[in-house]
LOGURO-407375 format. One record per residue (C-alpha): x, y negated, z; residue number from 1. Coordinates in Angstrom, 1 decimal. Layout:
BEGIN
- xx,yy,zz,n
- X,Y,Z,NUM
...
END
This chain:
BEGIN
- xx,yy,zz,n
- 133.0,-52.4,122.7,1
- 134.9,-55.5,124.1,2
- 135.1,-58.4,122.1,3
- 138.9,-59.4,121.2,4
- 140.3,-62.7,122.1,5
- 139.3,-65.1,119.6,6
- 136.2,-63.3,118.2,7
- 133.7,-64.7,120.5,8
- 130.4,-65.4,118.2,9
- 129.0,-68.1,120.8,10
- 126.5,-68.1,123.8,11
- 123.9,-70.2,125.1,12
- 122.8,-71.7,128.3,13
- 120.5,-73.8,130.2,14
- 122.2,-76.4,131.7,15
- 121.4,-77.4,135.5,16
- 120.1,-81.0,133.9,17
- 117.5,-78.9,131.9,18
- 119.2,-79.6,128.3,19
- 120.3,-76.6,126.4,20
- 124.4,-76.0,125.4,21
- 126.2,-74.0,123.2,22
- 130.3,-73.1,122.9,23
- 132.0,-71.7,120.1,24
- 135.5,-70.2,120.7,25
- 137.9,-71.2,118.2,26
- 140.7,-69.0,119.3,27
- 144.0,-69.5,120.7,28
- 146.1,-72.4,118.7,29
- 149.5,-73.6,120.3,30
- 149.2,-71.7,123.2,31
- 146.0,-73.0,124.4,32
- 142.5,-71.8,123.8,33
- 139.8,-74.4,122.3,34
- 136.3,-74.3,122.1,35
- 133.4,-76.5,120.7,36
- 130.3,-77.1,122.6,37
- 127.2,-77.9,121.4,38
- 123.9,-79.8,123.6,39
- 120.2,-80.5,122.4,40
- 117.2,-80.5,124.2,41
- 115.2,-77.3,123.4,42
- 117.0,-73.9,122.9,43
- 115.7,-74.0,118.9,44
- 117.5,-77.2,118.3,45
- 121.3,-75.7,119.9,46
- 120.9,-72.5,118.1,47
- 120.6,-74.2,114.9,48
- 123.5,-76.4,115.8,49
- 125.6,-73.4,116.5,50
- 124.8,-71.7,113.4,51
- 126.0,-73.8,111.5,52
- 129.2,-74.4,113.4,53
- 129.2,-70.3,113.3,54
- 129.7,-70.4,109.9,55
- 131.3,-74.0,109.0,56
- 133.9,-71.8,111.5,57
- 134.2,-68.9,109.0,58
- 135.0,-71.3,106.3,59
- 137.8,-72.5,108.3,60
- 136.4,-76.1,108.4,61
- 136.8,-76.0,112.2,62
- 140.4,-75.3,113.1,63
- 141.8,-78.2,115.2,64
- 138.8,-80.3,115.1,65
- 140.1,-82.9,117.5,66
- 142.5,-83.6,115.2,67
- 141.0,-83.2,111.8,68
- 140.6,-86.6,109.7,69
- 138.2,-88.0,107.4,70
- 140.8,-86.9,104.7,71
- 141.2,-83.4,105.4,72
- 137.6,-83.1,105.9,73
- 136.4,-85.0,102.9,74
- 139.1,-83.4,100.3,75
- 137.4,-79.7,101.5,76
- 134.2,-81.5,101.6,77
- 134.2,-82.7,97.9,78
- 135.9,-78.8,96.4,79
- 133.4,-76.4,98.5,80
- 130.3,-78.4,99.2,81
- 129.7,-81.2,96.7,82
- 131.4,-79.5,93.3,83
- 129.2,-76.5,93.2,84
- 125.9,-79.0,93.8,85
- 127.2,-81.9,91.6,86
- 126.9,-82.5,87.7,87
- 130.6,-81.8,86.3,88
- 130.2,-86.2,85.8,89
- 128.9,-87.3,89.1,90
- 131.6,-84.6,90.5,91
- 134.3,-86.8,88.4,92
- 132.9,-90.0,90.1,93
- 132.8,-88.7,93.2,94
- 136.1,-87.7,93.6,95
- 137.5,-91.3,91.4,96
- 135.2,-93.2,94.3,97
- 137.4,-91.0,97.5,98
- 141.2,-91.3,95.6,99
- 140.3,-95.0,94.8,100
- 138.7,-96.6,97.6,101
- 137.1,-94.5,100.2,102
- 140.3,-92.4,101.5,103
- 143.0,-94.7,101.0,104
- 140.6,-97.0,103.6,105
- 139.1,-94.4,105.7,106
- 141.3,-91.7,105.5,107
- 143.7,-91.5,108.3,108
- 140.6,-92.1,110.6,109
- 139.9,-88.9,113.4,110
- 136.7,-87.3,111.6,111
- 135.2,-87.0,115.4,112
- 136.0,-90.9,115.4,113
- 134.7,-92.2,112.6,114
- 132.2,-94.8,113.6,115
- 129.4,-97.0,112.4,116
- 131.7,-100.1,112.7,117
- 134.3,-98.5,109.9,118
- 131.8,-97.7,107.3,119
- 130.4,-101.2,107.7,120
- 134.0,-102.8,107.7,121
- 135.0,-100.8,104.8,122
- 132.4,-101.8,102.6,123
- 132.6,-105.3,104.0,124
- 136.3,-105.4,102.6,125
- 135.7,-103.7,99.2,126
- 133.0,-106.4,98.6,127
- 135.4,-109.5,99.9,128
- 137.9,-108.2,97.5,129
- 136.0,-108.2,94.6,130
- 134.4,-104.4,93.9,131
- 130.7,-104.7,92.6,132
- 127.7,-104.1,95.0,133
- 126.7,-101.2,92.8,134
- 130.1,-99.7,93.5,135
- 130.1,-100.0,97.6,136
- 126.6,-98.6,97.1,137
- 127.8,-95.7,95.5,138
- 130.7,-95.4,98.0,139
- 128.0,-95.8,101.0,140
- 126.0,-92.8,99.2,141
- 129.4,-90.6,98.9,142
- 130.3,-91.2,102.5,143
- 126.7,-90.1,104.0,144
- 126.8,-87.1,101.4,145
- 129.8,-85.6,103.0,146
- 128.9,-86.8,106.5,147
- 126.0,-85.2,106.8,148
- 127.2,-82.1,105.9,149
- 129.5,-82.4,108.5,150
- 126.4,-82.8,110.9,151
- 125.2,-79.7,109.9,152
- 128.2,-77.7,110.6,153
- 128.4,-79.8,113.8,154
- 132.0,-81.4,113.2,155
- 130.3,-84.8,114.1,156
- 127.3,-85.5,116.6,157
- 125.7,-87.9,114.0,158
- 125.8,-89.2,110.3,159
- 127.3,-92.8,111.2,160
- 126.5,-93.8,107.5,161
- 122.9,-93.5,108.0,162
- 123.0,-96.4,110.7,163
- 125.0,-98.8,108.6,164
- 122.9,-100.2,105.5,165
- 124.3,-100.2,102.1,166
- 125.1,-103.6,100.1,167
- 121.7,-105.0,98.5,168
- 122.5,-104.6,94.9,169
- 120.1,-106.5,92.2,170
- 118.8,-104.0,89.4,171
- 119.1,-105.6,85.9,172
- 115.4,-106.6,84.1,173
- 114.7,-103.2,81.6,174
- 114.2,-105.6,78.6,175
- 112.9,-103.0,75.3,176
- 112.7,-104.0,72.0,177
- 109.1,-105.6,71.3,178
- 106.8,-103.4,69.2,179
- 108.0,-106.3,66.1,180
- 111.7,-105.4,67.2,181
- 111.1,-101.8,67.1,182
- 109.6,-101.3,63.8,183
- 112.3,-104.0,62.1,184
- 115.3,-102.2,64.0,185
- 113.9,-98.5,62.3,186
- 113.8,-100.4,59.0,187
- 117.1,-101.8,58.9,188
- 118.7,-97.9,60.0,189
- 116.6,-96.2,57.7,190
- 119.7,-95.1,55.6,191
- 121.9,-95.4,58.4,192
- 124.2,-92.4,58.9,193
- 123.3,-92.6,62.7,194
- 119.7,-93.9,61.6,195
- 117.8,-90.3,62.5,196
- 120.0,-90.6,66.3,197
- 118.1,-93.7,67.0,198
- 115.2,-93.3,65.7,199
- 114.3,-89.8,67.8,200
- 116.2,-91.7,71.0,201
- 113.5,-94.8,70.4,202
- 110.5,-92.0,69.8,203
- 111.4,-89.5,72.3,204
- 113.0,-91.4,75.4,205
- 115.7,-89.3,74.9,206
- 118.9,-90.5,76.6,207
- 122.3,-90.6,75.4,208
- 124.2,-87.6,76.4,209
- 120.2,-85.8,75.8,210
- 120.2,-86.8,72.3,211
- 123.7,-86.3,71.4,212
- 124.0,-82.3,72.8,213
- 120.6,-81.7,70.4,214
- 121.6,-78.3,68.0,215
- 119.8,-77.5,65.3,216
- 118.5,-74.4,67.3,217
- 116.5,-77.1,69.6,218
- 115.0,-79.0,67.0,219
- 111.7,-77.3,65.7,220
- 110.7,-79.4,62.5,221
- 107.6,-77.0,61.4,222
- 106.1,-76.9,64.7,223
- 107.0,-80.8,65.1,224
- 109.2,-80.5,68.8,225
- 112.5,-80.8,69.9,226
- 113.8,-78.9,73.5,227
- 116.2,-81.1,75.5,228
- 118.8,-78.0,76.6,229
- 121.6,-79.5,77.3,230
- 124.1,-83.2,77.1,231
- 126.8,-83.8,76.2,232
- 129.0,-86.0,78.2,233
- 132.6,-86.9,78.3,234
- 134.3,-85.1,81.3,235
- 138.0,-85.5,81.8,236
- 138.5,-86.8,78.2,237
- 137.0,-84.0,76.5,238
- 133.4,-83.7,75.5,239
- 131.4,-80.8,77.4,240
- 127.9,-79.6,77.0,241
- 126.3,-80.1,80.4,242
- 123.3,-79.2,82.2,243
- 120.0,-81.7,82.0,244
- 120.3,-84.1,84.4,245
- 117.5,-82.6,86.5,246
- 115.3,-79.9,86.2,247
- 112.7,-81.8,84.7,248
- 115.2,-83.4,82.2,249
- 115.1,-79.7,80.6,250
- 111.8,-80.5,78.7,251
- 109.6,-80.0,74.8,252
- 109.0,-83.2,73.5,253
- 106.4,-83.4,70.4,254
- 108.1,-85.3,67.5,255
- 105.9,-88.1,65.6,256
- 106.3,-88.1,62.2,257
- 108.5,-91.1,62.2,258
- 111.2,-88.8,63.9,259
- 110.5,-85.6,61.7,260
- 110.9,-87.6,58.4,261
- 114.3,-88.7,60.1,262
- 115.7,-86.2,61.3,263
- 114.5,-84.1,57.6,264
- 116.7,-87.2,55.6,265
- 119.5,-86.5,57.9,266
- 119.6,-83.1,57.6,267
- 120.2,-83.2,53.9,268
- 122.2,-86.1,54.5,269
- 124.6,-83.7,56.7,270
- 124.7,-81.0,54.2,271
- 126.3,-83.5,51.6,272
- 128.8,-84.0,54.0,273
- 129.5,-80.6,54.8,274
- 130.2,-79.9,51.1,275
- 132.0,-83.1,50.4,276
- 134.2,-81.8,54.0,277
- 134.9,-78.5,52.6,278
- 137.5,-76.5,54.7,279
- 137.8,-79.7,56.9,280
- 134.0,-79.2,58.4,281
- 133.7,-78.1,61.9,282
- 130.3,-75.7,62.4,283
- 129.7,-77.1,65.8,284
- 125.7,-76.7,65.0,285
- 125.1,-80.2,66.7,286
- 122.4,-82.0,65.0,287
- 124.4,-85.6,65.3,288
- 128.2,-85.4,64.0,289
- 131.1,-87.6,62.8,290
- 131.4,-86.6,58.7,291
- 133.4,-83.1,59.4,292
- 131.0,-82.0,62.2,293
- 132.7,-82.5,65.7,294
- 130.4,-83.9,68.2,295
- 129.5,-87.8,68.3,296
- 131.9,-89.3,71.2,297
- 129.5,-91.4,73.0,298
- 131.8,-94.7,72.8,299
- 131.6,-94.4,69.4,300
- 128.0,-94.3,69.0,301
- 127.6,-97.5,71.3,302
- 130.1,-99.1,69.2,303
- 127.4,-98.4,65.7,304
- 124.5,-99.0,67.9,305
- 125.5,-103.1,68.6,306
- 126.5,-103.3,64.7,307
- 123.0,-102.3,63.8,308
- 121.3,-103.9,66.1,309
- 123.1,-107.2,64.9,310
- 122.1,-106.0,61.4,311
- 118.5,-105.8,62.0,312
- 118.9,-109.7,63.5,313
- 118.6,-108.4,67.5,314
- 120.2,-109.2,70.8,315
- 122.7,-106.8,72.1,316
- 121.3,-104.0,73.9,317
- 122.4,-100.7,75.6,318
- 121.7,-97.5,73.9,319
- 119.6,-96.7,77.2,320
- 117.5,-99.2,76.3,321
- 116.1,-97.4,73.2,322
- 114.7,-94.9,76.1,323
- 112.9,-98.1,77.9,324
- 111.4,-99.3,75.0,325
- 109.9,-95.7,74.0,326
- 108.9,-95.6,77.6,327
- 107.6,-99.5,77.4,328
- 106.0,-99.2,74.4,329
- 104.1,-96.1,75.4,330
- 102.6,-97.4,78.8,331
- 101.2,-100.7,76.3,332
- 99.6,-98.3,73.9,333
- 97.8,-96.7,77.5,334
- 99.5,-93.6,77.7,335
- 98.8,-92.1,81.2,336
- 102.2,-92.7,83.7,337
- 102.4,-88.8,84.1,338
- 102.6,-87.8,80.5,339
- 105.1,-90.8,79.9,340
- 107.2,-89.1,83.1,341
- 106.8,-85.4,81.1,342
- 108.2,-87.4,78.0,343
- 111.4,-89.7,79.7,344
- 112.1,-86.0,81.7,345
- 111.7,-88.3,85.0,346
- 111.6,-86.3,88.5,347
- 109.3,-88.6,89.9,348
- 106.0,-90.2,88.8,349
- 107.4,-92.8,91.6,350
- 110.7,-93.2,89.4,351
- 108.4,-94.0,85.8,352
- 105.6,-96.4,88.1,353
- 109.5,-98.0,89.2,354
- 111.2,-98.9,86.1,355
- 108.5,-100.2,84.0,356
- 106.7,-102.0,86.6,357
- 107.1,-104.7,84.1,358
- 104.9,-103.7,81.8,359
- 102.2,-102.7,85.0,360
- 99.9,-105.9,85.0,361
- 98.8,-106.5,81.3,362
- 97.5,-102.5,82.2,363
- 95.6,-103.3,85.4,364
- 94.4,-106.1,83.5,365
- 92.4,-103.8,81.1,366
- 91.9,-101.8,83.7,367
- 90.1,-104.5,85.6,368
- 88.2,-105.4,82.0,369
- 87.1,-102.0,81.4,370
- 85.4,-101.9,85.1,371
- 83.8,-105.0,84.7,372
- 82.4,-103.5,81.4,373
- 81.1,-100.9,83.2,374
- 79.5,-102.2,86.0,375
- 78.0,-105.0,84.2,376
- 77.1,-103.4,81.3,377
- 78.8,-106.0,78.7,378
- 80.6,-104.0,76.5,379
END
């Protein structure tokens, strides 16, 4: 049967040059019939190109391609590519990083004209006016996101982010409580309220959003183990149980006793306040609550966290860092990297070795002590 006008899934040719080429008919729009062509060296490479464009075409992200900008692209981009992919947070970030700064500089641009030399300006700019280097980085990593998916659909020949090198931003110095800090800081919150949160974030590595979406359901005090299932993270102004941040962060951590004896005081501690609350409490099942059992919001916890650690006689600190020291503090005691990375829910070995590199040389130090036992035989 004869193809209709307009329905033309694509062909490929060898060109008299020896390259490879592929066209893609669009159908008719204001009176005149476009196409996209496609060129690579071997036939695989042009296939795969016109794929993509195949179906990038099905989705409608290639009507009027001449004349589709960065804006048009990168709103569609951000709903039908990046939400489905993206934590509901970083999907929140993502598109606060395109209203605030990216589109509004970037967005009237022709998507097919975008080039190295605006993505460098742009950032350039945002710098000179003020925006930290952390923030441009983010803003490089959110433009070569949605770029290079609109490589693979073959709406641009190249990812023009890639050649342009994001601003060099300097990572704080992880500073964690001292094993003297540690112990005097559990002391002090002992009959804190919020005294079991930080004692299993310190033990476990757990991080914020980890330790605040723990139910009772996760936490396993006979068999000494808690399951990190979920977080729970502020998304739009309302607090929302979301996924692990990776697939590793969805992990059984074996509780020391410190934490069991803890989390035990808290638990009775909570069923005061659920009788004292009445009609008032809220049966949320989280393990960490305000007095009538609604969730912890996470501002308010940070806000606790600085008044004890000011109690105990310590320098402010973020909650995060209750995670570095358990991390730290494991590493000094010679606990192998990997089973630190299995405990902190990292998805790289290369991410733990990273972070604490800091605490690195007093380790190859034994290291080198223990081989120099061995191979002279002093012991």
């Amino acid at each position: 049967m004869a193809r209709k006008r307009g329905q033309n899934e694509g062909s490929i040719f060898k060109r008299s040059d020896g390259r490879w080429a592929a066209s893609i008919d669009l159908g008719w729009r204001n009176g005149k019939r476009h196409r996209k062509c496609f060129y690579a060296v071997t036939r695989a490479e042009v296939q795969q190109q016109l794929t993509a464009a195949l179906r990038a075409n099905q989705l409608g992200l290639l009507v009027a391609p001449e004349r589709q900008t960065v804006r048009q692209f990168f709103d569609r981009w951000l709903v039908e590519s990046a939400k489905p992919t993206l934590r509901p947070l970083t999907f929140q970030r993502y598109g606060q990083l395109l209203r605030i700064h990216i589109l509004p500089a970037l967005g009237r641009i022709p998507l097919a004209k975008l080039g190295p030399h605006h993505v460098q300006q742009f950032m350039n700019d945002k710098l000179k006016a003020g925006l930290s280097p952390r923030t441009v980085e983010f803003c490089h990593a959110v433009i070569r996101s949605a770029l290079k998916q609109a490589e693979r659909w073959g709406l641009v020949p190249r990812n023009v982010a890639t050649l342009v090198d994001a601003p060099r931003v300097r990572r704080s110095e992880v500073e964690p409580l001292t094993p003297d800090d540690a112990r005097q800081f559990l002391e002090v919150v002992a009959n804190d309220r919020s005294g079991a949160l930080y004692t299993v974030a310190l033990a476990c590595g757990l991080r914020r959003g980890e330790a605040l979406g723990l139910r009772w359901e996760d936490v396993d005090l006979e068999s000494g183990a808690l399951t990190v299932r979920h977080a729970l993270q502020r998304i739009n102004g309302k607090l929302q149980l979301v996924e692990p941040k990776t697939a590793r962060s969805r992990r059984t951590i074996p509780l020391p006793d410190v934490a069991i004896a803890a989390i035990r005081r808290h638990r009775v501690g909570q069923l005061e306040e659920r009788l004292l609350a009445g009609s008032r409490w809220r049966d949320t099942g989280f393990v960490f609550t305000t007095r009538i059992g609604t969730p912890f919001d996470e501002r308010s916890v940070s806000r606790r966290f600085h008044l004890a650690l000011a109690r105990a006689g310590l320098a402010p600190q973020r909650f995060h860092d209750l995670r570095h020291t358990c991390a730290s503090l494991l590493l000094a005691q010679g606990v192998h990297a990997r089973l630190v990375m299995e405990t902190l829910g990292h998805s790289q070995i290369g991410l733990t070795m990273n972070t604490y590199s800091h605490v690195m040389p007093s380790l190859l130090r034994e290291a080198a002590s223990k081989m120099d036992g061995i191979l002279s035989g002093k012991k």
